[in-house]
C-alpha positions as CSV (number, residue, x, y, z in Angstrom):
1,X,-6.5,32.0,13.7
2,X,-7.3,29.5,11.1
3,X,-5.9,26.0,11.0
4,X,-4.8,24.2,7.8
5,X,-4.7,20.5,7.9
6,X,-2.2,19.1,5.3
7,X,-4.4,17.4,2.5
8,X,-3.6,13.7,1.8
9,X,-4.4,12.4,-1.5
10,X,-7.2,10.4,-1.6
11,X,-6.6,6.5,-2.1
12,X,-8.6,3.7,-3.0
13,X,-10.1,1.2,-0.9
14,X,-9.3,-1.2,-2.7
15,X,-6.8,-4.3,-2.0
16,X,-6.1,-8.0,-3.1
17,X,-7.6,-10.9,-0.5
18,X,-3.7,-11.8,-0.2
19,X,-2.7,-7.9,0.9
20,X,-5.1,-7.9,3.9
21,X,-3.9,-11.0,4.6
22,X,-0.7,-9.1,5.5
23,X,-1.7,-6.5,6.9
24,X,-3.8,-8.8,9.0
25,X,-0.7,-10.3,10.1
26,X,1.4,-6.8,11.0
27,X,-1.6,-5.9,12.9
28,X,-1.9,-8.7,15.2
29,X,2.1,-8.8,15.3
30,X,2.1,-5.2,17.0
31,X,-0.9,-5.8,19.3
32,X,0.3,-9.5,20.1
33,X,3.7,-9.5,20.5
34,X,5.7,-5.7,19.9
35,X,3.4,-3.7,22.0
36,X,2.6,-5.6,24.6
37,X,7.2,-6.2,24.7
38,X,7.6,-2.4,24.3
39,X,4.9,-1.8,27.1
40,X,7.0,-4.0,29.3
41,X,10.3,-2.1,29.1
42,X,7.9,1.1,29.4
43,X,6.9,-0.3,33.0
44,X,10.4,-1.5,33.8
45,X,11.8,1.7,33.0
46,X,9.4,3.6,34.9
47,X,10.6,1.6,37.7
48,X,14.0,3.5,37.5
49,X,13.0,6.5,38.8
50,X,13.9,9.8,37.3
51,X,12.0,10.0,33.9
52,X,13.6,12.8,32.1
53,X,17.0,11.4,31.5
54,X,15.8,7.4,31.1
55,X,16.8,6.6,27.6
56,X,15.0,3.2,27.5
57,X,11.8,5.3,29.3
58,X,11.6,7.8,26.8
59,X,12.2,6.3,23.9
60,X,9.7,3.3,25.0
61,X,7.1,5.4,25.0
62,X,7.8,7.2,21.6
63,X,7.8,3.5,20.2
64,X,4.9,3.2,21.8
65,X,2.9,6.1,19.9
66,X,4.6,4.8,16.3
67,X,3.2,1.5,17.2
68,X,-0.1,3.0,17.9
69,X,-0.3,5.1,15.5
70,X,0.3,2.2,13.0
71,X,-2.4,0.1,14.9
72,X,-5.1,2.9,14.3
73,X,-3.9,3.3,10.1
74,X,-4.2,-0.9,10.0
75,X,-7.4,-0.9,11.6
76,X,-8.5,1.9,9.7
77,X,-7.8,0.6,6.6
78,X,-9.0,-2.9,7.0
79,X,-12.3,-1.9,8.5
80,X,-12.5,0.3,5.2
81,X,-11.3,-2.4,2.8
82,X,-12.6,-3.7,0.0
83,X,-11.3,-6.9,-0.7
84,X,-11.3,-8.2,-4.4
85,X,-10.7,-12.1,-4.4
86,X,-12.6,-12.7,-7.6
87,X,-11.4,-11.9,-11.1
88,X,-14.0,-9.6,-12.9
89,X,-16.4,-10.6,-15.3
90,X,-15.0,-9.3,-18.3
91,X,-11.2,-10.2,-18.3
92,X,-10.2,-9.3,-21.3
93,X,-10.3,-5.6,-19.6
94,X,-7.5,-4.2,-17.3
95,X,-9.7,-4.1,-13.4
96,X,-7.8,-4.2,-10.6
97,X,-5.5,-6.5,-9.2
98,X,-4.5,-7.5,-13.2
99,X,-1.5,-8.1,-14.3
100,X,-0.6,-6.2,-18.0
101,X,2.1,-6.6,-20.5
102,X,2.8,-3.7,-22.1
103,X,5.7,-3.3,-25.0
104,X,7.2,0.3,-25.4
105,X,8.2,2.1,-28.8
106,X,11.3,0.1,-28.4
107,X,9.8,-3.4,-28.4
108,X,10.7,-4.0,-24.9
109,X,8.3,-5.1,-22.9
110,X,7.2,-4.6,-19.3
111,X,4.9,-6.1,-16.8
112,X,2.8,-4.6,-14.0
113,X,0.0,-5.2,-11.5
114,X,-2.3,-3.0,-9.9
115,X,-3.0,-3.2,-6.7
116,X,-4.4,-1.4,-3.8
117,X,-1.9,1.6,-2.2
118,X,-1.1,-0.4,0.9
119,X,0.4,-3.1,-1.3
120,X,3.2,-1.3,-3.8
121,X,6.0,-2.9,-4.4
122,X,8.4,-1.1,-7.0
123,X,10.5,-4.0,-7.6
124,X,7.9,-6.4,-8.7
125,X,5.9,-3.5,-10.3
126,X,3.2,-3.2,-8.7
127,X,1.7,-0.5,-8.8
128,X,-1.5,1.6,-7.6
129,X,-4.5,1.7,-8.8
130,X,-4.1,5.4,-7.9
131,X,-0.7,6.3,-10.1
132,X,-1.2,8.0,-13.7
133,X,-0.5,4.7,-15.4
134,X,-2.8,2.7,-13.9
135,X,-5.6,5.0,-14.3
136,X,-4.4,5.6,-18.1
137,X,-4.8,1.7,-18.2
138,X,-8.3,1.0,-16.6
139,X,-10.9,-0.5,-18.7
140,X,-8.8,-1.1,-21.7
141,X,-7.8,-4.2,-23.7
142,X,-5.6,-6.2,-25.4
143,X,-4.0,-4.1,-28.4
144,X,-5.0,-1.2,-27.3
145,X,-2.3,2.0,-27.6
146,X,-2.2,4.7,-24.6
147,X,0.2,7.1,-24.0
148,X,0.8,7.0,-20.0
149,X,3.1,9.0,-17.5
150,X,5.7,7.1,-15.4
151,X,8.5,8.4,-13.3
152,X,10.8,8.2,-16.3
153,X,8.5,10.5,-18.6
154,X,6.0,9.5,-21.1
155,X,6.0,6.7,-22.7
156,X,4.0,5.1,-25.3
157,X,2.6,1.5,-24.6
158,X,0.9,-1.0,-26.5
159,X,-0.7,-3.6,-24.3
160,X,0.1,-7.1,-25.8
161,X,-1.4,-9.6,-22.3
162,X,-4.0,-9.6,-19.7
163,X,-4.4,-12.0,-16.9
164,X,-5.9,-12.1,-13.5
């Protein structure tokens, strides 16, 4: 019998010094303070005798594998990080963690940031360096016209600002 493992799409290592920063923070959170809690009812529910039917018991120690399994992505992750504090040498290039303004075919214009995959955040548009628009916008500058895919279809952009 052959086993299939589900492929995951490769991401960058890449984040901003501020993003591992946070996920500094959830990390020592969960091994700090919610595992350590969550181990605690664990044991006090233990206490209680039959197992099977002890709601706190078993869902205790199914919040105890999520936590877990978060810990081991976090460390993962940060001991795989590469952290980008400095701007690049050429700024008047799109490089990670910049911020662009683009203006569509309608003149309205848009602002994004790319940033690593751990750090999205759809309502400030941030995005990954890993989408289709962000690759589409590596390396280019100033005035420069691509035509990128976003979740609403494709759209032509002009970039009109660069900063870091």
């Amino acid at each position: 019998m052959t086993r299939y493992r589900a492929q995951t799409p490769k991401s960058s290592p890449h984040i901003t010094a501020p993003g591992a920063e946070i996920l500094r923070g959830e990390l020592k959170r969960l091994l700090e303070e919610e595992r350590p809690r969550t181990t605690q009812i664990v044991h006090e529910a233990a206490k209680n005798g039959d197992r099977s039917e002890n709601g706190d018991y078993i869902y205790g120690k199914r919040r105890l594998r999520e936590i877990d399994r978060r810990i081991r992505h976090l460390t993962n992750r940060l001991n795989k990080a590469v952290i980008v504090k400095d701007p690049p040498r050429d700024p008047s290039k799109i490089f990670f963690s910049a911020w662009i303004a683009v203006k569509d075919e309608n003149n309205d214009i848009s602002e994004y940031r790319i940033v690593g995959p751990d750090e999205i955040n759809i309502e400030k548009n941030w995005i990954s360096i890993d989408s289709p628009i962000a690759q589409t916008l590596l390396g280019k500058t100033v005035g420069n016209k691509v035509e990128a895919t976003t979740p609403s279809g494709q759209r032509r952009l002009e970039i009109v600002n660069i900063r870091y």
